[in-house]
C-alpha positions, -999 to 999 in steps of 0.1 A, spaced: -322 596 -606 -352 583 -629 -370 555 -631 -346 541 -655 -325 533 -622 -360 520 -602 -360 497 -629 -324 485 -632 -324 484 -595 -361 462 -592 -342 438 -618 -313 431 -595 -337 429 -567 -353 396 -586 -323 384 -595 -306 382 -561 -334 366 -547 -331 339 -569 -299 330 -552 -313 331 -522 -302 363 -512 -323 395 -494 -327 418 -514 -346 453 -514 -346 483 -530 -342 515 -503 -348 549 -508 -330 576 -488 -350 609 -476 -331 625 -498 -344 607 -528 -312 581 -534 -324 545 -540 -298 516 -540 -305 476 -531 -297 466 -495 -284 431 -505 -283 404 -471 -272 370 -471 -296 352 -449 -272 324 -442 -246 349 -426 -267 382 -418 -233 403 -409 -223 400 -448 -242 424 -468 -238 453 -493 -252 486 -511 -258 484 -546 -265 514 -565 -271 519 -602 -260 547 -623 -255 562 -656 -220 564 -668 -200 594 -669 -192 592 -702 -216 606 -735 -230 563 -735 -261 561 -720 -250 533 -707 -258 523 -668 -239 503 -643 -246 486 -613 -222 501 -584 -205 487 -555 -210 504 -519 -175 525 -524 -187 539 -560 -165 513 -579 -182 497 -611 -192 464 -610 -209 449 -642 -236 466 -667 -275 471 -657 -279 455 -686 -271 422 -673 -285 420 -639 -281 382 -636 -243 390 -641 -244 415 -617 -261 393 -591 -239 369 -594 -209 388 -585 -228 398 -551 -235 364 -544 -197 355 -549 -187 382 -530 -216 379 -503 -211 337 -497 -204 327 -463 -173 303 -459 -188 267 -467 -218 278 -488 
């Protein structure tokens, strides 16, 4: 992937840790990057978020959930954040 997905990802990266969640971008030996996503408050609830371009002919890319479902648009990293923060909250938080 290109840097347009560095990018996207780096985004996400600020924009989980404005919600107090861990956040880092990784990079595989094989050259995969994708944001390991903790919450600090309940380290046993975390996720893999990867970015891609869609299939389709829009050049269009989308953040990705661990299991290679969509999850919301790189153009909207705040949104997308948001969404792993709701689905990475600890019971009570």
């Amino acid at each position: 992937m290109g840097d347009d997905n560095f990018e996207h990802l780096q985004r996400l990266v600020s924009e989980l840790g404005a919600r107090g969640l861990l956040a880092r971008v990784v990079q595989t030996q094989s050259g995969r990057r994708f944001v390991r996503v903790i919450n600090p408050n309940a380290t046993s609830l975390s996720e893999n978020v990867t970015c891609r371009p869609t299939t389709s002919e829009l050049p269009d890319w989308w953040y990705c959930w661990s299991w290679g479902e969509p999850m919301h648009t790189a153009d909207d990293p705040a949104g997308a954040a948001t969404k792993v923060a709701r689905v990475l909250a600890a019971v009570g938080e």
